[in-house]
N, C-alpha and C positions, 0 to 999 in steps of 0.2 A: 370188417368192423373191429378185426380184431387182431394182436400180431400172431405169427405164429406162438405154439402153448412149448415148443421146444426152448424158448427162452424165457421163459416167464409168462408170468398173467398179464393181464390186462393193466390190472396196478400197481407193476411191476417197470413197464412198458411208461404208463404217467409219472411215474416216479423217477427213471428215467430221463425223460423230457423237464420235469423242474428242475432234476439237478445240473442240466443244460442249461435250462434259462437262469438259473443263478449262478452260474460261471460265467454269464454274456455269450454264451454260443445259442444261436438260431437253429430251427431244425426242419427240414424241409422231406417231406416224403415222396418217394417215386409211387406215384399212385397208379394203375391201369385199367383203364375202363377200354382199353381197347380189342381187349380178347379176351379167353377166357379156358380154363382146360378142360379135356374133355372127358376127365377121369369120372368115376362112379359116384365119387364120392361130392363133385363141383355142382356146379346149378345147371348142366345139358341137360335137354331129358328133364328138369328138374319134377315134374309130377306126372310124369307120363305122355308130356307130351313136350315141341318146340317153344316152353314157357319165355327163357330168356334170347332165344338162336333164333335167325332166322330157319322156317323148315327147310329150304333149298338152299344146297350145299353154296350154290354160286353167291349168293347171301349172307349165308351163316357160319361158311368154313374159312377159314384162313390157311391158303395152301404154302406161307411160309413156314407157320409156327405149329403147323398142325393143331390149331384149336379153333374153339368156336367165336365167332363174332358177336356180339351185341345188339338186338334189334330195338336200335334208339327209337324206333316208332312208337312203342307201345307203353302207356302210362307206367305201367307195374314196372318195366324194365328202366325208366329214368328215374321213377320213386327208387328203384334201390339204389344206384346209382348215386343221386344225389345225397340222399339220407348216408350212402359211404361218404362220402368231403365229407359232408356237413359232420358227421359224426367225430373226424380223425379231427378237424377244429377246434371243435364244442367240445368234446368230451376228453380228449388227450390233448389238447391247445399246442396242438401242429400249425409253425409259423409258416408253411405254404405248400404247394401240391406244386410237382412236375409231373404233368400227363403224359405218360410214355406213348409212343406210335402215333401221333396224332393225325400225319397225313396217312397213315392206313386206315384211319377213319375219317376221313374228307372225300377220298375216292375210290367210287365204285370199284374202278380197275386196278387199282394197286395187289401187284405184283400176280395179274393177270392177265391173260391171252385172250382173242378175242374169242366170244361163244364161252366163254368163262364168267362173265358177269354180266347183270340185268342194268342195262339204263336207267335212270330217273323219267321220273312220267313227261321233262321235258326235251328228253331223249340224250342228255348228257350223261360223264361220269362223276360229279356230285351229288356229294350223297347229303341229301337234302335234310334227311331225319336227324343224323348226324350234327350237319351245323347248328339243326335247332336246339339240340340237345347241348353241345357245348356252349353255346351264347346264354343259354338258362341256365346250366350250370357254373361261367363265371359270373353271370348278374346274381345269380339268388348268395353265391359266395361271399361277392364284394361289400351286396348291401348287409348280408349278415355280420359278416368280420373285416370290415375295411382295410385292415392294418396285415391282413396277411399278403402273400404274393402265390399269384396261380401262374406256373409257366409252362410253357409250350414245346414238346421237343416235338417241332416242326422240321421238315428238311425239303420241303418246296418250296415253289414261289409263288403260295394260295394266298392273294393280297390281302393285308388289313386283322393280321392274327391278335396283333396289337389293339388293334380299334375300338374302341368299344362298340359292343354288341346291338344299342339302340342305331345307331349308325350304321349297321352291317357289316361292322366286323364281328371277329368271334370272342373278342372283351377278354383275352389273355392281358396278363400285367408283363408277359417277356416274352422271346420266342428265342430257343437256339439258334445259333446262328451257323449251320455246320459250314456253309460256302466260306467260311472265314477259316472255319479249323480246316476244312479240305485244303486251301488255297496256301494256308500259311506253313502247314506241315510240308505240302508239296514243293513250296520254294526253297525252306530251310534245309529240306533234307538232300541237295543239290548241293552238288559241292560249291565251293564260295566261288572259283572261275569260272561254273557255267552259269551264272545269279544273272547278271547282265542280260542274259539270254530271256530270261523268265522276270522281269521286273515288272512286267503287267500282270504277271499272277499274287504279287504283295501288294498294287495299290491296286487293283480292280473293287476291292472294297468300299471306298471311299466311294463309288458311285449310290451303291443304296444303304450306305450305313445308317443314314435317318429315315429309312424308311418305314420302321419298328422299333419297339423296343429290344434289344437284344443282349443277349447272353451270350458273350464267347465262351465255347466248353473247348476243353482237353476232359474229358471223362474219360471213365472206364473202357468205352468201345474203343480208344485207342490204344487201351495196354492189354488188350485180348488175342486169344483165338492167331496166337501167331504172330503179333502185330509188331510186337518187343514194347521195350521200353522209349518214354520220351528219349531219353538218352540216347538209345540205341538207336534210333533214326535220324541223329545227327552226325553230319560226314567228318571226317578228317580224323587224325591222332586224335589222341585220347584227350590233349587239355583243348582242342581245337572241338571237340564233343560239348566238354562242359560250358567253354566261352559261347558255342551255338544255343545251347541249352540255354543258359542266362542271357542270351539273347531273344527268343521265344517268348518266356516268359516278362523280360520285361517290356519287349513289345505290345503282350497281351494286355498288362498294366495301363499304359500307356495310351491305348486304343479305345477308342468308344465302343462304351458296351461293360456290361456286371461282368465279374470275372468266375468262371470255376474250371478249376482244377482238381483233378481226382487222386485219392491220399497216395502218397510216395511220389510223387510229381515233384514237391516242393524240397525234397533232397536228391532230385535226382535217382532213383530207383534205377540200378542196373538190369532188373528183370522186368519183363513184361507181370502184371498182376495176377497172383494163385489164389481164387475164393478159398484155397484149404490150408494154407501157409499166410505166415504173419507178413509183414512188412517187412522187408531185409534192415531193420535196423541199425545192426551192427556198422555199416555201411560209414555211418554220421563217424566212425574214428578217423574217416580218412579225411583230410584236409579240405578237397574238394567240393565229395558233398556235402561235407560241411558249410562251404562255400556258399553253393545254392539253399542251404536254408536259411542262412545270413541274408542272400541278396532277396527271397522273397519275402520274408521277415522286411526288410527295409523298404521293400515295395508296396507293403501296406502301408508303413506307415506313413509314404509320400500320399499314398494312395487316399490315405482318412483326413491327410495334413492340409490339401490343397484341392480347392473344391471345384477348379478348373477340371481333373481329372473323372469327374463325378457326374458335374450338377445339369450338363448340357447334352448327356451322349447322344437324343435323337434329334437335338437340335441341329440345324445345317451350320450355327452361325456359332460351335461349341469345337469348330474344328477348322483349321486350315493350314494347308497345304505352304510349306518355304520350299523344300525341294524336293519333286517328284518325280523328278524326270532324268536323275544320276543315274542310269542305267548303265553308264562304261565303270563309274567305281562302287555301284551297288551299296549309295545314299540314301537314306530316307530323312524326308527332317518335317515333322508338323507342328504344328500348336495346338495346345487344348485352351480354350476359353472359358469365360463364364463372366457375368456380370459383378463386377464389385469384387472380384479375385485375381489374385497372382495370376499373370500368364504363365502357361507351363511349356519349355519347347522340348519336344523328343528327337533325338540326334539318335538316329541308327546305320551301324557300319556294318553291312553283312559279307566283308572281307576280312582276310588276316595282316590285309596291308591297311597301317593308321593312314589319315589323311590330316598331314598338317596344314593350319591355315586356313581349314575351310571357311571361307564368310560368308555369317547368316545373316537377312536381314530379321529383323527382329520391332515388335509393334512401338512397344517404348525407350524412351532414354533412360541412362539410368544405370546403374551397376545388376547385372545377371547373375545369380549363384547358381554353381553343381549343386545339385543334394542327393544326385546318386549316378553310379557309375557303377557300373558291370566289369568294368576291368580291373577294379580296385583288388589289389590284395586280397584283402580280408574277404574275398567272396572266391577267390580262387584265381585271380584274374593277370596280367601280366606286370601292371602295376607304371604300363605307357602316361611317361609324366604329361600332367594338362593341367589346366588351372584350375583353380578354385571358383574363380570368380572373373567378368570377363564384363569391361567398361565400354559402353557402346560406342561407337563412333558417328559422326555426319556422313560416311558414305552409302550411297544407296545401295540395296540390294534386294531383289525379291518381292521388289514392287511397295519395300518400307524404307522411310528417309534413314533409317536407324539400322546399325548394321554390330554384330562381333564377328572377332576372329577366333575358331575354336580348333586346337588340335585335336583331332579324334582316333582315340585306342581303337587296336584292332579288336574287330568280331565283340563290339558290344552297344549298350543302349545307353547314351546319358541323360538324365535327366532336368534341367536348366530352368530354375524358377526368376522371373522377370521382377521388376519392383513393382510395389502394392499399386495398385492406381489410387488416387488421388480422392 
């Protein structure tokens, strides 16, 4: 209910958050109802007896995180629970909650052996209490504060996290999407000649990308505990690092789905993240990562500019597919859609070999502009001459009457807005 008193009070902590909200930054908290510690001083044991735990360990312990679990059954135990949201809302005017561990609260058995946890009374591992308790706590959320967002750091494939709750889903407003961050880390960070090999692991997405609402993360969990930096997981020399980097992320952009990235991402950070050290700042002298905060910088503002990239991401009919299936030059090319907007097409090369000439087909007639380019100078890039702008033709291609010709830089993302529709 309250932040830790090692930083401040309580209106210390709101004060805080206004001087956020009138700078135009949002603020979102990592809230957890999913466990809890089991020190003297926490709520185990809280009066003498299993008040908030269940009493059997197989229930109540969490044999990852060594703490105690939540017994969503019990009134007392979702009155505190909820009355935490509802509080961090209403009283600090927190523009939304990310529920940490959420499938360690969906399943009995999570990250246990069997004879380690008790079935549900219909003899499965859903845990039953649990769902009830999240579907009431984003219903009583939404109708209370419509305008925040509750998300979900899900990592299964427990259908309908998205759905609303009256319907039987669990009424989240997003859900992580990790099979995106596993899938895309593990392509990028393969060097650019064996990419061809793994080309089903960058668009296997596409199959359930409208299945929810989603969040692509780069968070914290991948610049931890060993992990290194974004940077440091991409292959080749060193400008062949940055061009992959910039490729990454403007992929991510570009992709259906909200976007976050966790802080020193957007320059490039040569370190993997120290909670006890600042952010390698100093870093921004050098050209490069200068670079990357240039091209992300410029990726919002395509990003707030053109509402194809936004307004449709679980729509099916906010995304399609020109070439999918370049797997010998390690091609990707889609559109993002939207009614009454710019079409947007995404030209991805995850080689360091350009490819001149490619022809796209493309929805409308009409003159196409760049509005952004990963290889561009100014972002660190090799500066592979292309056009600016790129006049359609009558030949078919890709299953549209309407077609350009685009050379494309090595190891980067372009971005190609189409004329306004009519």
């Amino acid at each position: 209910f309250a932040p830790t008193a090692r930083y401040g009070s309580p209106e210390d902590m709101m004060a805080l958050v206004d001087t956020l909200h009138q700078a135009g930054v949002g603020v979102i908290l990592d809230w957890v109802p999913s466990h809890f510690p089991t020190d003297e001083a926490a709520l185990g044991f809280f009066d003498g007896t299993h008040l908030y735990e269940h009493a059997d360990p197989r229930q109540g312990f969490h044999p990852d995180w060594k703490s105690f679990v939540f017994n969503y059954g019990r009134p007392e135990v979702r009155s505190f629970l909820l009355s935490s949201a509802h509080c961090w809302l209403d009283e600090f005017h927190i523009d939304g909650l990310r529920v940490d561990a959420v499938a360690s609260m969906l399943y009995l058995d999570y990250s246990r052996a069997d004879g380690e946890w008790i079935p549900n009374e219909h003899g499965g591992n859903e845990n039953l209490e649990a769902v009830s308790f999240l579907q009431q706590l984003n219903s009583t959320v939404y109708a209370a504060f419509p305008d925040v967002t509750m998300i979900a750091e899900e990592s299964t494939a427990w259908p309908g996290v998205t759905n609303p709750a009256d319907s039987g889903g669990l009424g989240f407003g997003f859900k992580w999407d990790m099979g995106w961050m596993h899938d895309t880390l593990e392509y990028l960070s393969n060097d650019p000649v064996h990419r061809k090999w793994r080309h089903d692991t960058i668009t296997f997405r596409a199959v359930y990308a409208a299945s929810e609402n989603y969040v692509l993360p780069l968070s914290h969990d991948e610049v931890v505990h060993g992990k290194g930096s974004l940077l440091g997981k991409m292959p080749g020399d060193r400008w062949q690092q940055f061009a992959n980097l910039r490729v990454l992320l403007g992929y991510e952009w570009v992709a259906p789905g909200k976007k976050l990235l966790f802080m020193g991402g957007e320059f490039g950070s040569p370190i993997e993240w120290n909670h006890e050290a600042e952010l390698p700042w100093d870093v921004l002298g050098d050209e490069a990562h200068a670079g990357v905060q240039g091209w992300v910088r410029r990726l919002n503002e395509v990003y707030a500019e053109f509402g194809a990239l936004h307004l449709l991401d679980r729509d099916p009919s906010g995304f399609r597919w020109v070439v999918g299936d370049d797997s010998e030059q390690s091609v990707l090319v889609f559109l993002r859609l939207a009614d009454e907007c710019e079409p947007v097409l995404a030209v991805m090369n995850n080689t360091p070999a350009p490819r001149d000439g490619y022809r796209l087909g493309v929805p409308a007639a009409g003159e196409w502009r760049m509005v952004a380019n990963s290889d561009d100078t100014g972002y660190g890039g090799s500066g592979y001459e292309t056009r600016a702008s790129f006049a359609t033709t009558g030949e078919e291609s890709h299953g549209f009457d309407q077609s350009i010709s685009v050379d494309i830089p090595p190891l980067c993302v372009l971005i190609i807005a189409g004329p306004a529709p009519d």
